[in-house]
N, C-alpha and C positions, 0 to 999 in steps of 0.2 A: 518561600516554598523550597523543600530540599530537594535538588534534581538527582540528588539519591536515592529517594523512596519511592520513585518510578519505577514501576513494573512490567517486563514485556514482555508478550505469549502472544502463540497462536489463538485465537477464535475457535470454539468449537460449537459445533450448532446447536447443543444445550446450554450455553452460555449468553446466544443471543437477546433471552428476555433481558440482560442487564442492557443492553443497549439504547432501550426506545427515549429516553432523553435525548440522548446526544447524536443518534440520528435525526433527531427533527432540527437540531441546530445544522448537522450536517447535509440537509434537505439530500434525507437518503430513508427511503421507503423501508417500515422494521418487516412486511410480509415479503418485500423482494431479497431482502438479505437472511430472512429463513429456506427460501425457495435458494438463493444463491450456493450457501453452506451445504445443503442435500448430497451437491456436486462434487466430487472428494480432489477434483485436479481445481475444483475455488478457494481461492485463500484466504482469510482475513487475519492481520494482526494488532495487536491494538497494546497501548500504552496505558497502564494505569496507576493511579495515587488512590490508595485504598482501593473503595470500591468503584469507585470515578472513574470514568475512561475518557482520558484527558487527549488520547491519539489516535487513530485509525489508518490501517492502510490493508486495502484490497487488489486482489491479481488473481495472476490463473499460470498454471502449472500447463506449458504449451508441449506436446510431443514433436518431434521431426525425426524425418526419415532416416535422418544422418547424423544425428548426435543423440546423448541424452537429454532428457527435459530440459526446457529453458524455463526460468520465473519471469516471467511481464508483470510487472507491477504499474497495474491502471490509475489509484489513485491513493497520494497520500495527502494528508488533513488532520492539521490539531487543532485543538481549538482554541476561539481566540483568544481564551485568556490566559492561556497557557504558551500563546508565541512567544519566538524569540527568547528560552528558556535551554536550550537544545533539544528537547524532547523529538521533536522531527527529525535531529541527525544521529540520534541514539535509534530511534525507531527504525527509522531508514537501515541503520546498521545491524541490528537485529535481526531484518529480516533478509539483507546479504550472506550475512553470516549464517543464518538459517538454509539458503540456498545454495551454497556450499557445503555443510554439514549432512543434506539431503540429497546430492548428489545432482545437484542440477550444473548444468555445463558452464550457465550463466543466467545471469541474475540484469534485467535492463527495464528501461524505465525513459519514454518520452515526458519532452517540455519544450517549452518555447524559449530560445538562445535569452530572450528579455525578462526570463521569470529569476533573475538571479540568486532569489534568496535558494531557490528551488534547485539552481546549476549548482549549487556551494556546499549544500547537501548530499547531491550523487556528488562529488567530486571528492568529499570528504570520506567515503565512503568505497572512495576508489574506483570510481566510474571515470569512465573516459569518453568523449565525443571525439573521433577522429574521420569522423566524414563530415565535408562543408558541401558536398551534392546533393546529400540524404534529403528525400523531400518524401512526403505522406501523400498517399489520392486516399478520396474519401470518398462511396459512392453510397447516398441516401435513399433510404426507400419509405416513398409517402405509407404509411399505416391509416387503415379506414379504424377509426376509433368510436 
């Protein structure tokens, strides 16, 4: 395969019907990522060979009181038969590079210190960790279903 004839763009919410394959490999709901798109500060970017979308990465366009927008980028995912291809660290850059060109202050992205292929990625990309305190609380709420 040529990792040249990959293709990367934003997500737009007419575009979504190409998705419903590779969300189900991605155990990612195709009427919650229409419902998500509606949202104009929700992001989706996605990697393609043709008409295949071989990559996915979702975020949100976060405001603060004291800067401009930041991009959180929630989660990135290719698929597997396309790992280890680079397509994830093109992807990944893509969409930095997009949140600089849009004027976001900064561009970040959680993982766990052990997901390395995942640290090689941001760091390629020119992410930095430079806090060894930084810890996440997580407070769950039971949902009656």
């Amino acid at each position: 395969m040529d990792i040249n004839k990959v293709k990367y763009s934003q997500l737009t919410a007419t575009e979504g019907e190409n998705l419903a394959p590779v969300l189900t490999e991605l155990e990612i709901d195709f009427g919650r990522l229409c419902e998500f798109l509606k949202f104009p500060h929700n992001l989706v970017f996605v990697a393609k060979i043709g008409n295949e979308i071989c990559g996915f990465i979702y975020g949100y366009s976060l405001m603060s009181l004291d800067s401009p927008p930041q991009l959180f980028v929630y989660s990135v995912d290719v698929l597997e038969k396309y790992q280890n291809l680079g397509i994830g660290t093109k992807l990944f850059q893509y969409v930095v590079d997009f949140s600089r060109e849009n004027g976001f202050a900064e561009c970040y992205v959680m993982t766990d210190k052990a997901n390395k292929r995942a640290c090689r990625i941001y760091e390629k990309a020119g992410g930095k960790n430079d806090y060894d305190d930084e810890i996440i609380y997580v407070v769950k709420h039971e949902r009656n279903l």
